[in-house]
Backbone as JSON, one array per atom type, in Angstrom:
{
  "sequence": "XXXXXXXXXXXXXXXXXXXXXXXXXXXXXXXXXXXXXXXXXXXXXXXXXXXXXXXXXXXXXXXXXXXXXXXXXXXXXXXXXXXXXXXXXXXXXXXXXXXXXXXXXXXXXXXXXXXXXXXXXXXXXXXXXXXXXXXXXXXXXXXXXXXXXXXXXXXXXXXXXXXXXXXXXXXXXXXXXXXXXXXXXXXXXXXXXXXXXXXXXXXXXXXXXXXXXXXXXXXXX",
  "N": [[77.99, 116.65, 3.34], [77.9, 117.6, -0.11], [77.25, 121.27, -1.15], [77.53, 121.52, -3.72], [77.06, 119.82, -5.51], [75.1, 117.63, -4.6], [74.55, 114.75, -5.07], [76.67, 113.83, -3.97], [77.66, 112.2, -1.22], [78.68, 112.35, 1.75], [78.58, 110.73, 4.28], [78.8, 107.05, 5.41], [76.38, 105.71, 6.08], [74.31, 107.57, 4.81], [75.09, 107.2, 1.93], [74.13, 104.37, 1.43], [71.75, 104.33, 2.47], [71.01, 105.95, -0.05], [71.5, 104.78, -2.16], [69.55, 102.4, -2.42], [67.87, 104.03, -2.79], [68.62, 104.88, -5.77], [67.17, 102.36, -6.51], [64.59, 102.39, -6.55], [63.19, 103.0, -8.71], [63.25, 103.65, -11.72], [66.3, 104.94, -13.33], [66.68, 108.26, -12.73], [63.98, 108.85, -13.07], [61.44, 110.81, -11.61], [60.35, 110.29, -7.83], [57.93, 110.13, -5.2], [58.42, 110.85, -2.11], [59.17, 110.18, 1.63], [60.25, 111.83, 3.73], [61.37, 110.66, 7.29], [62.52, 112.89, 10.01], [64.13, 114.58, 9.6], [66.44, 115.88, 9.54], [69.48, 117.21, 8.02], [68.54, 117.74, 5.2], [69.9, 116.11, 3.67], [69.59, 113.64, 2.25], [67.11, 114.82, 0.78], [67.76, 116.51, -0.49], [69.74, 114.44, -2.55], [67.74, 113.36, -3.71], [66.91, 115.12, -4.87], [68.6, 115.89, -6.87], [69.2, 113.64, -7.85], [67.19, 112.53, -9.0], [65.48, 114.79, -10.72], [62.02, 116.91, -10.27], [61.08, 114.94, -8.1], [58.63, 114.86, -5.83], [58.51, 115.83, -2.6], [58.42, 114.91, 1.12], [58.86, 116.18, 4.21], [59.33, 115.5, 7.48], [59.95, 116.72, 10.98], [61.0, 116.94, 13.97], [61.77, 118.81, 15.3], [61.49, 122.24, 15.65], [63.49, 124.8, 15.27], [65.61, 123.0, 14.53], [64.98, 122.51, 11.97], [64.07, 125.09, 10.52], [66.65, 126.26, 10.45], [68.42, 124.92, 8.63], [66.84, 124.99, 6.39], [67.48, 127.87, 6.5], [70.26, 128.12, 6.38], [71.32, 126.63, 4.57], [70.34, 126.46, 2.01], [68.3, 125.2, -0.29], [68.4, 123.14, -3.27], [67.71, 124.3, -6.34], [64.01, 124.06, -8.15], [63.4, 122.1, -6.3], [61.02, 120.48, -4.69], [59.55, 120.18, -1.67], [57.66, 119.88, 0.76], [57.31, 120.49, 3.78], [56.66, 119.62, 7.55], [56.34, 119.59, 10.53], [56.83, 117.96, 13.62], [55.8, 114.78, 15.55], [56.68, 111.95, 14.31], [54.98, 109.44, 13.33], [52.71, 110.91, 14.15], [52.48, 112.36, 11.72], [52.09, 110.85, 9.64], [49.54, 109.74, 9.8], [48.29, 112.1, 9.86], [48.98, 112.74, 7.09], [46.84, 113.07, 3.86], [44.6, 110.3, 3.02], [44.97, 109.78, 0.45], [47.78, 110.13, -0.19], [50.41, 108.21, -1.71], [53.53, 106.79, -1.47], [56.46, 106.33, -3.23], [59.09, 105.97, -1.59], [59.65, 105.22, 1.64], [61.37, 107.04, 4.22], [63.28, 106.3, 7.21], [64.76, 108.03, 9.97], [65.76, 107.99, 12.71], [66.18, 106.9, 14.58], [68.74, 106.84, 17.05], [70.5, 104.97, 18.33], [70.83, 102.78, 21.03], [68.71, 102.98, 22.6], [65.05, 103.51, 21.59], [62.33, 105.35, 20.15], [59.31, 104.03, 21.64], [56.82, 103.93, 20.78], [57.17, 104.15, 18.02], [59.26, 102.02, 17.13], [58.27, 99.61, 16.67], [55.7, 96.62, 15.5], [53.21, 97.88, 14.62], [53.31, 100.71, 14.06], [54.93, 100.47, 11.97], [53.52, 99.16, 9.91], [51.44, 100.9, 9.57], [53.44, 102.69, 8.54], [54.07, 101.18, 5.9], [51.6, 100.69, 4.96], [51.34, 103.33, 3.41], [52.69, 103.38, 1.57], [53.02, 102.97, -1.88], [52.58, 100.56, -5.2], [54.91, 99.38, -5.69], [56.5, 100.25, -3.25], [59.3, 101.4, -0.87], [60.05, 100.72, 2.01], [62.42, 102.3, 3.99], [64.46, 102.14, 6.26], [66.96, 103.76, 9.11], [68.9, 102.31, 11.52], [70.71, 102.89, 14.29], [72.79, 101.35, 16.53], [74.35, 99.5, 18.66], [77.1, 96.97, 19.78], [75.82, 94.57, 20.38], [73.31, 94.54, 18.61], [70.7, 94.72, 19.47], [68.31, 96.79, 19.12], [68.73, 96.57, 16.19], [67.75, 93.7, 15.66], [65.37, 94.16, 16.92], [64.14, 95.53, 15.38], [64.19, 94.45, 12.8], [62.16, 92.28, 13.34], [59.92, 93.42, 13.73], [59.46, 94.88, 11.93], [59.1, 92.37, 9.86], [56.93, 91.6, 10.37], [55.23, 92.98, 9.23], [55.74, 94.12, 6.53], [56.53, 91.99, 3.81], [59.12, 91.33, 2.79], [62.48, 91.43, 4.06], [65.52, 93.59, 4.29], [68.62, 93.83, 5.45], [71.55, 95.85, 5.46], [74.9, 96.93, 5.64], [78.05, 98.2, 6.81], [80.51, 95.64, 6.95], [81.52, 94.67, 9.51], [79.58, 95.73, 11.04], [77.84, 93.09, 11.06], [79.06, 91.59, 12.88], [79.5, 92.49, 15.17], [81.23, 94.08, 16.1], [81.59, 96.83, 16.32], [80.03, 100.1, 17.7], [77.6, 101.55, 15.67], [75.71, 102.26, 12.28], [72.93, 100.05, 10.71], [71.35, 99.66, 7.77], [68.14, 98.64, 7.46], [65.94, 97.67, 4.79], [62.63, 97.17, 3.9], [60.46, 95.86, 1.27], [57.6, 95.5, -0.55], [57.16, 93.51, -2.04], [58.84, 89.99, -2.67], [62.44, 89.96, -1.82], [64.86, 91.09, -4.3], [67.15, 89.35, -5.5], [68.72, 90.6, -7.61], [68.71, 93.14, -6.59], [70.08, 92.91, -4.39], [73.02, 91.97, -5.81], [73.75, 94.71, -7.08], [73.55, 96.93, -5.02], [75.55, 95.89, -2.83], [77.41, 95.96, -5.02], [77.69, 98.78, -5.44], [78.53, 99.77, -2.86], [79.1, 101.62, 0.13], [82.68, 100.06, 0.76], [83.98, 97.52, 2.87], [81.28, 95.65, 2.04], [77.87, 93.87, 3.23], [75.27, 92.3, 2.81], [71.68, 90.81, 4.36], [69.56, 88.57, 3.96], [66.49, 87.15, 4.3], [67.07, 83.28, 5.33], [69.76, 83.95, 5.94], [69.94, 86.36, 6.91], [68.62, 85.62, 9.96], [69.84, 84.4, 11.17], [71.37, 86.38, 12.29], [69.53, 87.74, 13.9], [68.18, 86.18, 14.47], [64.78, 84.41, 13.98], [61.35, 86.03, 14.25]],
  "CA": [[77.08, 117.06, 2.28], [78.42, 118.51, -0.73], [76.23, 121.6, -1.59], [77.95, 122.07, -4.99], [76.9, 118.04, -6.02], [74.21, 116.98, -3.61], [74.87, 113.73, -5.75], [77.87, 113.19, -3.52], [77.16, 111.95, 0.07], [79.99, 111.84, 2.51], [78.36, 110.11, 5.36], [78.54, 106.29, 4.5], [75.19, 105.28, 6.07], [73.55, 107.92, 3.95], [75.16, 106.86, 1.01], [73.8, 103.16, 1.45], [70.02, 104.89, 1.76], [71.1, 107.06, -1.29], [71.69, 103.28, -3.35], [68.64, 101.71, -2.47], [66.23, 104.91, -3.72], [68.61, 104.93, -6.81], [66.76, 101.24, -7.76], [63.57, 102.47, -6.2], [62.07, 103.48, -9.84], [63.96, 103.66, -13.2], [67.13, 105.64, -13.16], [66.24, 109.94, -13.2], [62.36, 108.73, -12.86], [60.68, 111.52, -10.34], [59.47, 109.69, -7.66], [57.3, 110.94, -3.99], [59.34, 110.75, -0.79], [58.61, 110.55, 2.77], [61.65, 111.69, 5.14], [60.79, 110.98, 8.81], [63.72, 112.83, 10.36], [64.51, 115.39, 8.22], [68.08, 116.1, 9.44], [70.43, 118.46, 7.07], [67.71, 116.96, 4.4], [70.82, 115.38, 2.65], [68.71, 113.07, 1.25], [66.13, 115.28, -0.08], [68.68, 117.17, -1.91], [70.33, 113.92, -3.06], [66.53, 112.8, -4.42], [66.0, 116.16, -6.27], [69.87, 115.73, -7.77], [69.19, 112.64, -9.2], [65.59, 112.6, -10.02], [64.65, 115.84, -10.7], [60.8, 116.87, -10.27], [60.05, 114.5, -7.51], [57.71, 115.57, -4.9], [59.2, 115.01, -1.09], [57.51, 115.62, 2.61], [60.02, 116.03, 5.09], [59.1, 115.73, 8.69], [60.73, 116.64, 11.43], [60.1, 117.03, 15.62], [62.55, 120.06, 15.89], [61.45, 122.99, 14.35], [64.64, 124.83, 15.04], [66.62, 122.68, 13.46], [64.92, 122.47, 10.54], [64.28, 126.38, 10.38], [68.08, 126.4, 10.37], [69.09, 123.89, 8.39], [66.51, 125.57, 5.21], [67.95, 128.73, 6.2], [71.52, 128.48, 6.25], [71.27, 125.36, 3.52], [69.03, 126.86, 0.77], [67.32, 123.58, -1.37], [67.99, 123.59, -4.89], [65.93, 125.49, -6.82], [63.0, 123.39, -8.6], [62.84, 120.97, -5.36], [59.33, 120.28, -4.31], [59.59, 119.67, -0.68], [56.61, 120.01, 2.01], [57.84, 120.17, 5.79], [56.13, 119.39, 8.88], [57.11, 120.14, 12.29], [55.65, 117.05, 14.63], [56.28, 113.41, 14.98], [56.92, 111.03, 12.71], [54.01, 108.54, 13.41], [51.42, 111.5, 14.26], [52.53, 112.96, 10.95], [51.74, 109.57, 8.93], [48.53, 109.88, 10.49], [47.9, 113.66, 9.9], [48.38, 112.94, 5.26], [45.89, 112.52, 2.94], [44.86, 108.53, 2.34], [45.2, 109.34, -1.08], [48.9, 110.1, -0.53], [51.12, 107.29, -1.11], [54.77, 107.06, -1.39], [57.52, 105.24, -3.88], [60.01, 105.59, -0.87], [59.4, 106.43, 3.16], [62.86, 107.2, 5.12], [63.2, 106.59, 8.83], [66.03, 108.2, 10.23], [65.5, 108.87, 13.92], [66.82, 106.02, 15.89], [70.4, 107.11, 17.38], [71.17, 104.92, 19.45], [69.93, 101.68, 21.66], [66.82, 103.43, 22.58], [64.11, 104.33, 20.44], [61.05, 105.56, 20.72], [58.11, 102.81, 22.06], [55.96, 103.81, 19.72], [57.75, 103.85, 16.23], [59.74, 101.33, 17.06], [57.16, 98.72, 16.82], [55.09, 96.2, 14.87], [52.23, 99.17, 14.29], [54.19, 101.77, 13.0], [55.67, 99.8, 10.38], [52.25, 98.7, 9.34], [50.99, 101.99, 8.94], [53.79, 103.22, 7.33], [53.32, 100.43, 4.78], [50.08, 101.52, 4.19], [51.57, 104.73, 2.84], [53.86, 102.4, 0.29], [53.06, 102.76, -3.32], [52.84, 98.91, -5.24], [56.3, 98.82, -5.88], [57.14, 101.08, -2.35], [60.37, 100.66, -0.23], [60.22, 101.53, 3.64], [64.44, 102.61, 4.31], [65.23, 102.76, 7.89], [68.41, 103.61, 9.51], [68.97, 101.88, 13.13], [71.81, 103.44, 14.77], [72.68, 100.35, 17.4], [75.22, 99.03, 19.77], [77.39, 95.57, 18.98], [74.82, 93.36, 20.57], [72.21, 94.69, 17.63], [69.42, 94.73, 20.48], [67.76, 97.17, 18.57], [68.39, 95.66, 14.61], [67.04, 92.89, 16.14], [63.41, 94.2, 17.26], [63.27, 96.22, 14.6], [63.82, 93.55, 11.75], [61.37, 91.01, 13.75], [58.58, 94.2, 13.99], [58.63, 95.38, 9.69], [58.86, 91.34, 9.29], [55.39, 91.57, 10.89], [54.44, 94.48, 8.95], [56.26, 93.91, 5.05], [56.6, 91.03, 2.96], [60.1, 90.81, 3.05], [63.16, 92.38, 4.33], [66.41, 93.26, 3.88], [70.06, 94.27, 6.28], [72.6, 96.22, 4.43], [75.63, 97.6, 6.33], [79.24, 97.75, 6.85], [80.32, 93.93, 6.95], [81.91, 94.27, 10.6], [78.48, 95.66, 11.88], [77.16, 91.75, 11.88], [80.04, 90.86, 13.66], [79.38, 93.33, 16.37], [82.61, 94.51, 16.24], [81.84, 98.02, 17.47], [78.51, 100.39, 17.12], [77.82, 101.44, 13.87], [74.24, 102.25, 11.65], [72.6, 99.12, 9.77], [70.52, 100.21, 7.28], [66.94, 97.98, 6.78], [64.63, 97.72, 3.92], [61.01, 97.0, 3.56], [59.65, 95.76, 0.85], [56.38, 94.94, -0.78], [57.27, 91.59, -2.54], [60.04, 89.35, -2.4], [63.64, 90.71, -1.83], [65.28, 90.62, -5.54], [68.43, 88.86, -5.8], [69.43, 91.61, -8.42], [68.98, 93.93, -5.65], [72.07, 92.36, -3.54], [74.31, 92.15, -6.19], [73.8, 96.06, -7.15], [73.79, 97.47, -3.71], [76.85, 94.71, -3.11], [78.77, 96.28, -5.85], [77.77, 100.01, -5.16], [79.35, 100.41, -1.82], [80.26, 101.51, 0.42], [82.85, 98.95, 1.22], [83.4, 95.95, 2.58], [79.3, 95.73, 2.63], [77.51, 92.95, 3.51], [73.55, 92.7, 2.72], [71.53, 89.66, 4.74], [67.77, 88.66, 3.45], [66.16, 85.42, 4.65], [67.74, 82.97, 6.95], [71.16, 85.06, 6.11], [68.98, 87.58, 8.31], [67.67, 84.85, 10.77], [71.46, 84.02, 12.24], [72.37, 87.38, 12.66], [69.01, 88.57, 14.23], [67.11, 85.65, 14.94], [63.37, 84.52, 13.71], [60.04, 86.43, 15.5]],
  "C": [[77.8, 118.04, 1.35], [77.33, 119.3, -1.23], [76.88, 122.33, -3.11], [77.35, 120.99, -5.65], [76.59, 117.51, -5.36], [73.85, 115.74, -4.0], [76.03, 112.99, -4.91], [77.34, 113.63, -2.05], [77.96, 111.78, 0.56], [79.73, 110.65, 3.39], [78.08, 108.55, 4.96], [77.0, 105.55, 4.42], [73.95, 105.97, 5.32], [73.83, 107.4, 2.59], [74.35, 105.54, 0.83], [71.98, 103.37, 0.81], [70.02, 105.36, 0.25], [70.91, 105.77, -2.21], [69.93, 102.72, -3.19], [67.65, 102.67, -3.05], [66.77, 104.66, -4.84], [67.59, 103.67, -7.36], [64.95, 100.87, -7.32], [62.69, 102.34, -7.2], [63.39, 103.46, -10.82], [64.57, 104.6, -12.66], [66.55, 107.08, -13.85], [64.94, 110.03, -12.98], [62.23, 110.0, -11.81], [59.89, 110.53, -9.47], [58.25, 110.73, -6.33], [58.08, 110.18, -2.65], [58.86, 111.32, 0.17], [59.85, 110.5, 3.28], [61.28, 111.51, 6.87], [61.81, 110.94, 9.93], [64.41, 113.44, 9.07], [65.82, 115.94, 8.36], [68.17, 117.62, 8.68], [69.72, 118.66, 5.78], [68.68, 116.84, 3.37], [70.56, 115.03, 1.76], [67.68, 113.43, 0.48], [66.64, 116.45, -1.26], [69.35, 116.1, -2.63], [69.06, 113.26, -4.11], [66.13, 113.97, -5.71], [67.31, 116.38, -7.05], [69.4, 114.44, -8.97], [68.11, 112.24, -9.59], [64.53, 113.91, -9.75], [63.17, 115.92, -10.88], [60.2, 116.05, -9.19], [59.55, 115.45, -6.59], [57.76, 114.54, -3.24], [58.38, 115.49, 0.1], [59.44, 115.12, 3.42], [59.36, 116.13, 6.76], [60.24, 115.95, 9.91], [60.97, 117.24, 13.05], [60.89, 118.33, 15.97], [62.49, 121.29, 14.72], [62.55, 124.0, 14.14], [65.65, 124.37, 14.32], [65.91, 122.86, 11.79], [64.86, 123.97, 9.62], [65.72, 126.71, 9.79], [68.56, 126.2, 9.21], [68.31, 124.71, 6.61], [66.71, 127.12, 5.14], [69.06, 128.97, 5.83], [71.79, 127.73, 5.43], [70.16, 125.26, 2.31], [68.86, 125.57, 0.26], [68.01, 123.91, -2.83], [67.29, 124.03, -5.61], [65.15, 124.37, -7.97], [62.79, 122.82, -7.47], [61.74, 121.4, -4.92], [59.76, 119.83, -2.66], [58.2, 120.38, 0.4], [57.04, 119.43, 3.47], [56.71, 120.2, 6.46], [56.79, 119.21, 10.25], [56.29, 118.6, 12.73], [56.45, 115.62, 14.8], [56.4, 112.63, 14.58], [55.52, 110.1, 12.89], [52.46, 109.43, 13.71], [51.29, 112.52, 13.05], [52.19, 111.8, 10.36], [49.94, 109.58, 9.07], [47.19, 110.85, 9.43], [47.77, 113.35, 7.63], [47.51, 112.3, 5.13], [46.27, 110.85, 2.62], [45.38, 108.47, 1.17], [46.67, 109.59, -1.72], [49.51, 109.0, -0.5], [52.4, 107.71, -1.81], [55.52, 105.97, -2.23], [58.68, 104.78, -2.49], [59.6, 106.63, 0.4], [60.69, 105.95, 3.75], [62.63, 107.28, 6.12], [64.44, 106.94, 9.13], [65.88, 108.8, 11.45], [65.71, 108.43, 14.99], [68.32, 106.39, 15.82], [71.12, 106.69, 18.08], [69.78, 103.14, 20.02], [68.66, 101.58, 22.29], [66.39, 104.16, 21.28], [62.67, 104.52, 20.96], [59.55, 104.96, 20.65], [57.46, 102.65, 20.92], [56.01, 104.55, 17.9], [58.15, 102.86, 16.2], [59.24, 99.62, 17.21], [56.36, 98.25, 15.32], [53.9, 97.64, 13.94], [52.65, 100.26, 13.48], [54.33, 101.54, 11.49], [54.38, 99.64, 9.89], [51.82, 100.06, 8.7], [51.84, 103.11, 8.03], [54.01, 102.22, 5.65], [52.71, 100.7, 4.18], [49.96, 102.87, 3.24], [52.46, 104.27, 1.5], [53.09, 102.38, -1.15], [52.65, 100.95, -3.72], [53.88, 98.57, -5.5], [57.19, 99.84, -4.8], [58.05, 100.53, -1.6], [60.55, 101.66, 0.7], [62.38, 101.32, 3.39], [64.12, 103.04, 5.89], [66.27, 102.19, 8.48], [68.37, 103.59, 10.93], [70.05, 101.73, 13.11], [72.05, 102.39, 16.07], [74.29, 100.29, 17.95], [75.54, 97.41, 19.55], [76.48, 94.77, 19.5], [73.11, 93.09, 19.5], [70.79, 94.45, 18.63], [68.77, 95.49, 19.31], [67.36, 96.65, 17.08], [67.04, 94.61, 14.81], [65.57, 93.21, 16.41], [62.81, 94.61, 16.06], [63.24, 95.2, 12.75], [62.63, 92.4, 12.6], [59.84, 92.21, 13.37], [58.59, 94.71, 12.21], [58.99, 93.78, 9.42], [57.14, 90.94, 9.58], [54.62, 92.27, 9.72], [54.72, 94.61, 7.26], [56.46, 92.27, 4.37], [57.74, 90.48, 2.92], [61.24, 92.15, 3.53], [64.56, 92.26, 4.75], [67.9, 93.88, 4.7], [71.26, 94.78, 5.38], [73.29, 97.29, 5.34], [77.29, 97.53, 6.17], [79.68, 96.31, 7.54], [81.08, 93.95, 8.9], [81.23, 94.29, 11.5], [78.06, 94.25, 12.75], [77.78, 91.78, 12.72], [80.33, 91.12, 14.76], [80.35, 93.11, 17.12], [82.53, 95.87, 17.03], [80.3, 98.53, 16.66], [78.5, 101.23, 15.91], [75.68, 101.98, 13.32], [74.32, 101.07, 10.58], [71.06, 99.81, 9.01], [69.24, 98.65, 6.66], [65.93, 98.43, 5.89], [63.63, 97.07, 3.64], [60.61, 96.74, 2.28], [58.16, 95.21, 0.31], [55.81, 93.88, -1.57], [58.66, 90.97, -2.47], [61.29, 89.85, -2.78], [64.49, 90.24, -3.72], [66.7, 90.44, -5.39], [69.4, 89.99, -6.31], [69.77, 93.14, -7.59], [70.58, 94.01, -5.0], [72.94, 92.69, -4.91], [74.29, 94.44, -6.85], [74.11, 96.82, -6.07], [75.57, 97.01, -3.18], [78.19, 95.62, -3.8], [78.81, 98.22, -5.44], [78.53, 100.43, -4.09], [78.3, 100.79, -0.46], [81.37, 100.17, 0.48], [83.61, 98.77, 2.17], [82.02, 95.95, 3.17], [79.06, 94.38, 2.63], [76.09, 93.34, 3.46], [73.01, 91.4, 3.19], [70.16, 89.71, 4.08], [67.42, 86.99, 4.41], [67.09, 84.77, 5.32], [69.18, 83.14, 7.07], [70.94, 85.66, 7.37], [69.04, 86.73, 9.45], [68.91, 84.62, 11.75], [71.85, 84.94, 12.74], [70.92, 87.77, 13.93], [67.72, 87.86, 15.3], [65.16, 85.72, 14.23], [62.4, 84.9, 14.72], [59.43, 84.98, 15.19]]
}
């Protein structure tokens, strides 16, 4: 994290998230952001870099860290951010109906376990429900070369979204070694124009799957 140019993302699986909010809304637009898994909140400094004024929630199950992390890692000054201590699915819960969201971030799977009940048809649904009409669920599943996990978790937001989309480093498919694949949610059909932007942005060599691209690597529910 650079905190001179919170515009510049070292880590490459954040950068990947960082591409897909840029084509969330018009370039600089303000939008409303849900983090679930609020980390170093990289990304909520990389959201109020490049579209100043939005308005972010950050959740996050360790209140230590996050104590920390906004003490020793001041915010930028204008950012709008609202924290919550708790967990991600009893915080979804806990906002106002009348909040909804341009973009909700999952970032909390680390690994070949996850937890029962996020990692599921339901979840996804209800964080849907929190989706804007042009909203885009981002979650980052941290997996092991057999993609056990990718795998449940693209079959459970194909339940739960309209369509959806695999974007990672290209040796991930190939479950070459373990790695984060980053999936996206959205709320009408995956746009072509999407791939080739993401595609050309990076990191590289990337690889993005949609439709029965997806279906070979992951299998149809």
């Amino acid at each position: 994290m650079n905190l001179a140019d919170p515009s510049e993302i070292f880590y490459e699986y954040l950068r990947r998230i960082g591409h897909v909010v840029d084509l969330a809304a018009e370039p600089g637009a303000p939008i409303s952001a849900l983090h679930l898994g609020a980390g170093a909140l990289t990304l909520a400094r990389y959201v109020q870099a490049t579209r100043p004024g939005s308005e972010q929630y950050a959740v996050e199950l360790e209140r230590e860290l996050l104590d920390f992390v906004l003490q020793q890692l001041p915010l930028p000054e204008g950012t709008i951010l609202h924290t919550h201590i708790g967990d991600a699915r009893d915080a979804l819960a806990e906002l106002s109906a009348q909040v909804l969201f341009d973009v909700v971030i999952l970032d909390i799977f680390s690994g070949p376990e996850a937890p029962a009940h996020i990692a599921c048809r339901e979840f996804y649904e209800e964080a849907a429900a929190r989706l804007g009409p042009e909203g885009v669920l981002i979650v980052n599943v941290g997996d092991e070369p057999a993609l056990t996990l990718v795998r449940s978790q693209v079959a459970a937001m194909r339940q739960a979204m309209p369509d959806v989309a695999a974007f990672a480093e290209t040796g991930m498919f190939a479950g070459r070694y373990p790695g984060n694949i980053i999936l996206v949610g959205t709320r009408r059909p995956w746009s072509p124009e999407w791939t080739a932007e993401l595609l050309a942005r990076g990191p590289h060599p990337a690889t993005l799957l949609t439709g029965m691209d997806l279906d070979r690597i992951t299998g149809r529910p």
